[in-house]
C-alpha positions in Angstrom: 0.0 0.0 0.0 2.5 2.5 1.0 4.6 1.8 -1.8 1.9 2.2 -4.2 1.6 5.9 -2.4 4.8 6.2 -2.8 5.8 5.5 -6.5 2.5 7.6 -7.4 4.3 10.3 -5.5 7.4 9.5 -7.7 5.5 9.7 -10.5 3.9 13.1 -9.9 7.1 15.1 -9.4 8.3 13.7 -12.4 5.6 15.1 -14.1 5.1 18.1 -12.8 9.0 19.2 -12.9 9.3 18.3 -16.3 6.0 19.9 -17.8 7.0 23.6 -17.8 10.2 22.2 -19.9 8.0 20.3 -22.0 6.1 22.7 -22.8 8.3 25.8 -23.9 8.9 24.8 -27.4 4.8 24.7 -28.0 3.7 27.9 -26.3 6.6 30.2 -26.5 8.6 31.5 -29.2 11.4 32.9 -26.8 15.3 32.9 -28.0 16.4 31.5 -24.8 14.0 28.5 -25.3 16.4 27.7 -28.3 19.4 28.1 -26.4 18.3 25.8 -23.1 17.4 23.0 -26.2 19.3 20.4 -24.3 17.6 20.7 -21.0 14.3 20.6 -23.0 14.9 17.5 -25.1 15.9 15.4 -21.2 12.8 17.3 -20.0 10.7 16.2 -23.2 12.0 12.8 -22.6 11.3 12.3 -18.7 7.7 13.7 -19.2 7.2 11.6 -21.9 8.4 8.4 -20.1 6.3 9.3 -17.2 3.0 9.6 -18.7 4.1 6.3 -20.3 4.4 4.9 -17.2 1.8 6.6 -15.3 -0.7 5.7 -17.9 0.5 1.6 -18.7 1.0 1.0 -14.6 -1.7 1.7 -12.8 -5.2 1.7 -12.9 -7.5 4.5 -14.2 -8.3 6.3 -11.0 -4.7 6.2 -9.8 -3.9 7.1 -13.3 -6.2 9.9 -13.4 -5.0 11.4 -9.9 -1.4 10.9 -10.4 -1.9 13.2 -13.5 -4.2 15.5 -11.7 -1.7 15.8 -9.4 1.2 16.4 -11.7 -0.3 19.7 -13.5 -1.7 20.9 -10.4 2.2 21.0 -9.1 3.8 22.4 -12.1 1.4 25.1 -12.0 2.8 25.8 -8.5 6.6 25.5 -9.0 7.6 28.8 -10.8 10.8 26.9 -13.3 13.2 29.6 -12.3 15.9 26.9 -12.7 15.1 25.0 -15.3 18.6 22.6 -15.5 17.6 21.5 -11.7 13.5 20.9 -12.1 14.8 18.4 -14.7 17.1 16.8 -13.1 15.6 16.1 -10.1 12.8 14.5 -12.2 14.9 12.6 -14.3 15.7 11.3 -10.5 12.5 10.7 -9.2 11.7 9.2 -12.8 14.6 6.6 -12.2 14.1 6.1 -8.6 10.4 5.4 -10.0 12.0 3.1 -12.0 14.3 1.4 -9.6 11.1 0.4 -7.4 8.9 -1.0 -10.0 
């Protein structure tokens, strides 16, 4: 039970520190969006592997909440440093990983 709790927790910081990365290239047409392209392709990548693996593990409630929860925290977090939200879901995404 409490692992379940806890790899959904796993699951929703990956998501929601990656999404504001995710999402630069499809609603803003800044220059420094081009120039941070590395930190967006890992952050692409991590957010992409998470929803994978939210979506393919877990039923449709948990499913449903996990993602819930995940935009609901990126809204929160403000992405001031970009290079550490993704790492530290790239993190929690292997962690996540590590405990399946």
């Amino acid at each position: 039970m409490w692992m379940n709790v806890f790899t959904c927790l796993l699951l929703i910081a990956a998501l929601a520190l990656s999404l504001r990365r995710f999402m630069v290239p499809y609603v803003r047409g800044e220059p420094e969006a081009e120039a941070t392209s590395p930190v967006t392709m890992v952050a692409s990548a991590v957010f992409l592997a998470a929803l994978a693996l939210t979506v393919t593990d877990t039923d449709i409630a948990r499913a449903a909440l996990t993602l819930a929860g995940g935009v609901l925290l990126a809204l929160l977090l403000d992405g001031a440093t970009p290079w550490l939200m993704v790492t530290l879901s790239a993190v929690c995404l292997l962690v996540y990983l590590g405990l399946r």
